[in-house]
Every structure is written in C-alpha cells, then in structure tokens.
N, C-alpha and C positions, 0 to 999 in steps of 0.2 A: 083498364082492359084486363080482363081474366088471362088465363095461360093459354088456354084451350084458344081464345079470339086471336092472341096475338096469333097461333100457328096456323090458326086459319088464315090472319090477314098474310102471313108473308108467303103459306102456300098459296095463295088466290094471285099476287105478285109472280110468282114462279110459272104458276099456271099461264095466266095473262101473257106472259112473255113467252114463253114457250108457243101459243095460239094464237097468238097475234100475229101482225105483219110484219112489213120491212124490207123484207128481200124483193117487193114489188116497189117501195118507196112510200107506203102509207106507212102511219103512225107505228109507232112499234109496240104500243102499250105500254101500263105499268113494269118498272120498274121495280128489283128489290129495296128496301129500304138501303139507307147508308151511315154507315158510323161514323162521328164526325169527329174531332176538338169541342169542348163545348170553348169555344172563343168569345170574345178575348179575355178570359178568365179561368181556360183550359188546367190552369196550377203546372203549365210544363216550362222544363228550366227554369225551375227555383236554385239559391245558393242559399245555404242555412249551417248552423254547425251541427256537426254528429250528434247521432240520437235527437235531434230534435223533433217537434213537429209541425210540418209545416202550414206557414200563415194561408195559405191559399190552398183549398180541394183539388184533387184530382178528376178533374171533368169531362162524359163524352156526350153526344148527344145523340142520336137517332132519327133523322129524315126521311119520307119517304120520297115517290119521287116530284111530286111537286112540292117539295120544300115542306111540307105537315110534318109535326111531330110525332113519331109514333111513342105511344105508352107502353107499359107493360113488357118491355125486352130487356131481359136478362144480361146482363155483362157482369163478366167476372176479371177479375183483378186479379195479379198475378205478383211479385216480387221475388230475385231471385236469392237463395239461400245466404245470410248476410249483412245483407242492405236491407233490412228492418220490418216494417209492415206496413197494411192498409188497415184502417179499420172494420173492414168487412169482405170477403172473399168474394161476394156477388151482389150486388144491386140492381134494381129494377126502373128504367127509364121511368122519370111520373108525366104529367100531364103536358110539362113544356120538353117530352123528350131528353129530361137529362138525366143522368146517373152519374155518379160521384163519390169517392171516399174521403177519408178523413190520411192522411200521408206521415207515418213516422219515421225516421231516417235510422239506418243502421249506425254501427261505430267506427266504421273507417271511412278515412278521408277521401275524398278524391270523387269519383263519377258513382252516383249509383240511379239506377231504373225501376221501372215497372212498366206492366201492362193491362190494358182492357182489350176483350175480343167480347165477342156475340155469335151466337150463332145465327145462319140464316139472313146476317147481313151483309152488303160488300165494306169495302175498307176497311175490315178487319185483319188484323190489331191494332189498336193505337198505343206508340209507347210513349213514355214519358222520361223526361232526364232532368236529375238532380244534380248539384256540386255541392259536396258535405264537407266543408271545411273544419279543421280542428278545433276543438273546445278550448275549453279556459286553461293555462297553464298549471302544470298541477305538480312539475317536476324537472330540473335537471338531472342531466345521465351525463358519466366525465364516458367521452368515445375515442379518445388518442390524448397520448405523451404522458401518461400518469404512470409513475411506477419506475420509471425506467431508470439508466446511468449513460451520462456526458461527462465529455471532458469540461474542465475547471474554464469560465471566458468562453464556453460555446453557447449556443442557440438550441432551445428545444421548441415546438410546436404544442399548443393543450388545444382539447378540443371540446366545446360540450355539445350535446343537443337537448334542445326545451322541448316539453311532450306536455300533450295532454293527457285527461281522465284514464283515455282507453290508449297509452301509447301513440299517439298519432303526432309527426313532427310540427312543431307551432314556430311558425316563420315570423316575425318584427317583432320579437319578444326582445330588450335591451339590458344586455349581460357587461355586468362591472366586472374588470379584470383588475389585483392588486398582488404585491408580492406580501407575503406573510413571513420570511422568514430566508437567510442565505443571503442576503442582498442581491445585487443584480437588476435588473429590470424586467418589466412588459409591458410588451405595448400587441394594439393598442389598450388605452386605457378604459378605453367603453367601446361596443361595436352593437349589430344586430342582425340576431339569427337569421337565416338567408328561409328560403322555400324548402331546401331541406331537413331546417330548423335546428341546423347546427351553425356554430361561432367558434372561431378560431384566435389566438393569442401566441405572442411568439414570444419566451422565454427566456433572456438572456441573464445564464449564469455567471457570477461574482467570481472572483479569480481565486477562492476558498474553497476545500474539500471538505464534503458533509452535505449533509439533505437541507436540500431547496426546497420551498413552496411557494405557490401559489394561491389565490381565489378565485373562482368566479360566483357572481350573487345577480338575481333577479331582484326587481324592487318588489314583484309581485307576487311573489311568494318567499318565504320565511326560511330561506334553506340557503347554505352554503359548503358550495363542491370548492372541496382542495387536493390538488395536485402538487406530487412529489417527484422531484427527479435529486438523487444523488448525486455529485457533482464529485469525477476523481481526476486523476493527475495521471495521465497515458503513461505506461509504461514504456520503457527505450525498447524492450525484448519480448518476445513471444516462442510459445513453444509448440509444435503441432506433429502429433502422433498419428502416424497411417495405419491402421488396425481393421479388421473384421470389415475388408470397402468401403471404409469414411475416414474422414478428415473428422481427429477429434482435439478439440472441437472444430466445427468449423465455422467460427467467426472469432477473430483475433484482435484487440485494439492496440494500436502503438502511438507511439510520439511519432514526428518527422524523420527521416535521420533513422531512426530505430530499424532494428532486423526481425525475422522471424526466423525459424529454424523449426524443419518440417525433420523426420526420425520414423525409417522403416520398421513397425514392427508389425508385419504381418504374413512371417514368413518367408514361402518360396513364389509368395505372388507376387506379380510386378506391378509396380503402381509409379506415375510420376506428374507430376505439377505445371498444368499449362494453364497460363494463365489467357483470358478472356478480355479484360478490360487496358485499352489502349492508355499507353505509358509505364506500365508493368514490369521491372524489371525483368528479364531472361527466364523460364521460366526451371525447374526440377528435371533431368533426363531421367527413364527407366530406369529406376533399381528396387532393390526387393531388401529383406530385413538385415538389418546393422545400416544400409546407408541413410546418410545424414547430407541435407543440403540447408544453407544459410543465405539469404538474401537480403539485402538493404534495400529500406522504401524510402526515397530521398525527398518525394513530392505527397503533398495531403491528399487525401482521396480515397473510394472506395475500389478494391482491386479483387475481379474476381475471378476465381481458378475450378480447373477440375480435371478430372484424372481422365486420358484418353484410351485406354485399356479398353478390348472389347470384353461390353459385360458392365462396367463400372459407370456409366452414364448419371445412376445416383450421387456421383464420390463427388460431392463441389463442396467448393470454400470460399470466405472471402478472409481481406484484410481490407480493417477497418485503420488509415493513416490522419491524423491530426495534427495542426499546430500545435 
C-alpha cells in the first residue's frame, strides 16, 4: 500500500467514525486501525548479556477493525540514550501487518527498553523490556581492606569485585582465597561473588609484625589480586594535640590498658573532650593552651569524642583500643 492509500485508509476510518452512528444505538462504523504485539513472538522481555543482539525481533502489528491487516504503516522505533539500538529507526507494516527491528542491547546491566508508535493508530506506543545481564568476566577490582595496618592476631576483611568488558558487577563468578605470605589465615577458602558481584574474605593475622598478604584468583581468568595489610604491635601510649579546631590526629591506636594524653595548643580558645561512645572513660573538662589531660582505656573498643564548644562541631576524634 502506497503512503498516499494508507492516509487515505485511516482518514476514511476517522471520517466513518466521526459520521457514523451510535449515540442512537446503530452500528458505529469503522474503526481506527490498532497497534498491537506482533504475539506471540512480540521479542518483548528478553534476558541476553550486554551489547548483545538479540535472538528474537522486535515485533508490532497493525489491525484494523475487523481484525485485517493493514499494510504500509509507518512505525518507528525509539531507544533511549544508552541502552543500545534498533536496526532501523522506522519500518513499514508489510502485507501480514507486521513491522519489526533487529534489537542490540547497550552495555549496562540491568533493565533496558524501547519503543514503537505510529501515527494515526490507537494503542500507541508499544514498549518493549529487556534484562541485560553481564558479560564474561574480564577482571577483578580489590574494593576494601587492602593497604591498610592491624594489630598483630587481629582480623581484617578483603573484598573483591568481578566485572565485566564494560564494568558491570558479574554475580557466581567463584574466587579462591589463599594466604601468600605473614602467616595467619583466611577463610573462607573458596566462596562466590553475590549479585553485587563482590566476595568477601576475612583475614586473620599471625602474631608477627610486618606485611601480611593475601590472594584472591578466578579460574576464569588469568589474573591474580593481592592484598596487603601490615601487621603492628598497639602501642601502650598515644598523643593528641588540640590545634587550629581539630584533634590532631584524630584517630589514635592503643593497647588495652594504654592511655592517651590530649595537649592544648591552640591558644586562648577553649576546647575539651566529650566523649560519644558508651563505656568511655570521664571525658577532658574546658581548657585552653598549656592544659594537658591523660586517660586510661581499660576495655577494647572503638571510643568516640569531640569537642562541645559552640562553633567546633567539626573537632571529633576517636580511639581506637585493642587487645
């Protein structure tokens, strides 16, 4: 059907209805045409992995209203910026009414769409929805506990995540964990990456100072992330300077048992040490530069303080206490 017929057929549809009956209870005449699903091969709600394309078109159909196919109506396809493409912006219903693209997926995970409209039809738009799952493994990324310093006999956390091509997290990818060097252990010894497509391992250092490692290795790809943590011996004592409205530093590590000792220098301002966290010894009263306050942290744990001076809301600290 030409361009020029089809606008004839669906204004002759428009017309018909507009001049025809109904409101007496006779026939009401033709109908506009209607855009359908081309069912049950529509190609909507596919699951495929990123950038691919997919096994099944995207299909509409065009009805008029006694079920006939109409030909020669324009639909155009739409996808939004992202989520990849069609193989052609507008198609032409052919003889059984249908119009159809070819569907390639963008590179992120997760939901992506498209749509068909028409003009001059009712049920327009029809959309379509994909689930683009992640491609082949192509990488791990270390995402937490690398790098860091624990004490000698503690526990640290490692964490990777497996990605694909285009970044995107790859969930039942199965990551061997081994210790490489410091003794100590981790466990567990195998696990697998969750739907965020990250895996966890918990770190228990040797009761020796010096740099800990670990591994973790995929079978299916040829790569191996290792993590370091330093492993030291808590000091009994700490020292912390009140200067320029902060606590410097403000994070402090001890033994059990051990003290800190906080030291005014910041002049004629007043600053003093209230602590936040329940079990905390007594906390620092108000004073300004030359005073010195000392306190014992008798229990393990994290204890955290900060200065109640209007104005100093920034000024916090903590201490970090360890067996």
């Amino acid at each position: 059907m030409s361009h020029v017929r089809q606008v004839l057929v669906i204004a002759g549809f428009a017309l018909a209805t507009a001049c025809g009956g109904g409101g007496d209870g006779t026939d009401p005449g033709p109908q506009l045409p209607r855009l359908l699903y081309n069912d049950p091969s529509s190609g909507n709600n596919q699951t495929d992995t990123v950038a691919a394309t997919l096994p099944i078109q995207l299909g509409v159909k065009v009805l008029d209203s006694v079920n006939a196919p109409v030909q020669g109506v324009t639909v155009t396809w739409t996808v939004p910026a992202g989520q990849g493409s069609v193989s052609s912006p507008t198609t032409s219903t052919n003889a059984s009414g249908v119009a159809s693209v070819t569907r390639t997926l963008g590179t992120t995970a997760g939901t992506q769409t498209a749509q068909a409209a028409a003009t001059g039809v009712t049920g327009t738009p029809k959309g379509f929805t994909t689930t683009a799952t992640a491609g082949n493994l192509d990488v791990l990324v270390k995402t937490a506990g690398d790098g860091g310093q624990a004490t000698i006999s503690s526990q640290v956390t490692y964490t990777v995540t497996a990605q694909d091509d285009y970044t995107n997290p790859k969930a039942g990818v199965t990551i061997d964990w081994e210790v490489a060097s410091g003794g100590g252990s981790i466990s567990p010894a195998q696990n697998t990456t969750g739907t965020n497509g990250t895996a966890s391992a918990t770190r228990t250092l040797s009761g020796t100072e010096g740099a800990h490692t670990a591994t973790a290795t995929a079978d299916a790809i040829p790569q191996t992330v290792t993590f370091t943590t330093d492993a030291i011996v808590a000091p009994a004592s700490a020292d912390v300077s009140l200067q320029a409205i902060q606590f410097v530093p403000d994070s402090v590590l001890i033994a059990a048992s051990g003290s800190v000792t906080w030291t005014w220098n910041d002049g004629a301002t007043v600053h003093n040490v209230t602590f936040t966290t329940a079990g905390a010894p007594t906390g620092c009263a108000n004073g300004a530069s030359g005073t010195v306050c000392t306190k014992t942290f008798s229990t393990a744990g994290t204890f955290e303080y900060h200065c109640t001076q209007p104005g100093h809301a920034a000024m916090t600290g903590k201490v970090v206490v360890v067996q």
